[in-house]
N, C-alpha and C positions, 0 to 999 in steps of 0.2 A: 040342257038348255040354260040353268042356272048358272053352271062353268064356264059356260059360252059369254054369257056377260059378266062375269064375274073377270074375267081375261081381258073384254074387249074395253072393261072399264080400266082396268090396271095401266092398258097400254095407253089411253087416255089419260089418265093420271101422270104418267110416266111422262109420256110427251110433251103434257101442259108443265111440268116440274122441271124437265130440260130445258123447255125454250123462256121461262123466267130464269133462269137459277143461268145461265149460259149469255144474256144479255150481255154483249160489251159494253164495257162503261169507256167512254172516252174522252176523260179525263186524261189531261197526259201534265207532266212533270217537267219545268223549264228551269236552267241553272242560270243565274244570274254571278259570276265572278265577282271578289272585291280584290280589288288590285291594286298594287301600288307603282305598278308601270303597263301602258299599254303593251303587251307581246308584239303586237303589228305596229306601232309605232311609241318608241322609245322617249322622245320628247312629252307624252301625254303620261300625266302621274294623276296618282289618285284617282281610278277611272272602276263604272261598273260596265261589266263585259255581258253579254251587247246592252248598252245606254236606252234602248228603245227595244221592247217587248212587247209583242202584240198575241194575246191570248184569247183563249175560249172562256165562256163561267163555268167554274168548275176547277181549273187548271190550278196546278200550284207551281209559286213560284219555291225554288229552293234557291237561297243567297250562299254563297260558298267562300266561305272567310281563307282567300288565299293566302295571302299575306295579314300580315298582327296589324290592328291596329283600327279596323274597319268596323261599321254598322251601317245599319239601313233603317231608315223611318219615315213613315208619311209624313207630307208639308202638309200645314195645316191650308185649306180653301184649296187644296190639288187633289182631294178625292170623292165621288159623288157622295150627295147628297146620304144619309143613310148607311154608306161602307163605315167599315169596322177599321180605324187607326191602327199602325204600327209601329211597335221601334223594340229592335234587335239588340242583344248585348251585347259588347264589343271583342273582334277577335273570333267570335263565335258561328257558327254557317247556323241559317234561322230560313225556316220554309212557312208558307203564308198561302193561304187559298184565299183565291178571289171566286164571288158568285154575284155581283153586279158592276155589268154593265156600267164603262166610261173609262174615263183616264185619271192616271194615278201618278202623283209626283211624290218622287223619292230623294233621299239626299243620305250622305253618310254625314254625321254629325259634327265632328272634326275636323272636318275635308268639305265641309258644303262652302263655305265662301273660297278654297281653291279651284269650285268645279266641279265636285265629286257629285253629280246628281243623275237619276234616269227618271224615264217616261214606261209606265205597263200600260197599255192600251188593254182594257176587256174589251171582246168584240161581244157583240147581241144588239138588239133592239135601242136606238135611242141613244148610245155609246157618246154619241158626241153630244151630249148633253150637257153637261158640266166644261167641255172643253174651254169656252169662253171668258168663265170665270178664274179657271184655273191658268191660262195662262197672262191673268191681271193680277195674278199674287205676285210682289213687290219681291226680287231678288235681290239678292245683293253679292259682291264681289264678283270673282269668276262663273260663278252659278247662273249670272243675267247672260255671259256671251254661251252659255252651253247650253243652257235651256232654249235660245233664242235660235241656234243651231240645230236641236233636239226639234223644236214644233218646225222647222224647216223643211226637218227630212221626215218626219210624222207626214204631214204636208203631202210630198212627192210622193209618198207609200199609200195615199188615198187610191 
């Protein structure tokens, strides 16, 4: 009788240790390109490939330094409340987990007043919280008509 449960508990044991230990996590891994020519259209320089990134919390972004020359870093007043700033060294691919909720402006350093800027939307609860303020941060040079583009097509993607 003692063996009898001494088994019925193991398989218990067992069961409860596979179905923890076996949880998918799903988290998944997004590449953001830094480029120095769009591939799909050749007139667009200095570009992050795709410019607008809509993710889960959790997710990481990976920046992938195609070409020399590139970085990536939060604008300051473009990331919620509380999120953790960024900025990448240059030439180098740099990966970044987000876990709250909202939208996140990025620019490469260099290249930010030719343009070079994107949008990570975190999706979750509340996401568009910060969006309001973030798109009153003051651009300048080509970065005002791409961003103004960027919350455009953000927009239609609602």
């Amino acid at each position: 009788m003692k063996k009898g449960i001494c088994i019925a508990l193991t398989v218990v044991v067992a069961t409860i240790s596979f179905a923890v230990f076996s949880v998918e996590t799903h988290a998944e891994t997004h590449v953001v390109k830094m480029l120095n020519k769009d591939p799909d259209n050749k007139k667009k320089r200095n570009v992050f490939i795709p410019s607008v990134l809509k993710i889960k919390p959790g997710d990481t972004v990976h920046f992938v330094a195609v070409n020399k020359g590139h970085n990536t870093q939060s604008i300051k007043g473009m990331i919620p409340k509380g999120a953790k700033t960024w900025r990448s060294k240059f030439s180098k691919d740099f990966k970044i987990t987000f876990d709250k909720p909202g939208v996140y402006g990025y620019r490469c350093a260099p290249h930010y007043v030719l343009g070079m800027v994107g949008l990570i939307v975190v999706e979750g609860e509340n996401w568009k919280a910060n969006m309001a303020a973030a798109k009153k941060v003051k651009q300048h040079g080509r970065a005002k008509k791409i961003f103004n583009a960027l919350w455009r097509e953000l927009d239609k993607a609602k």
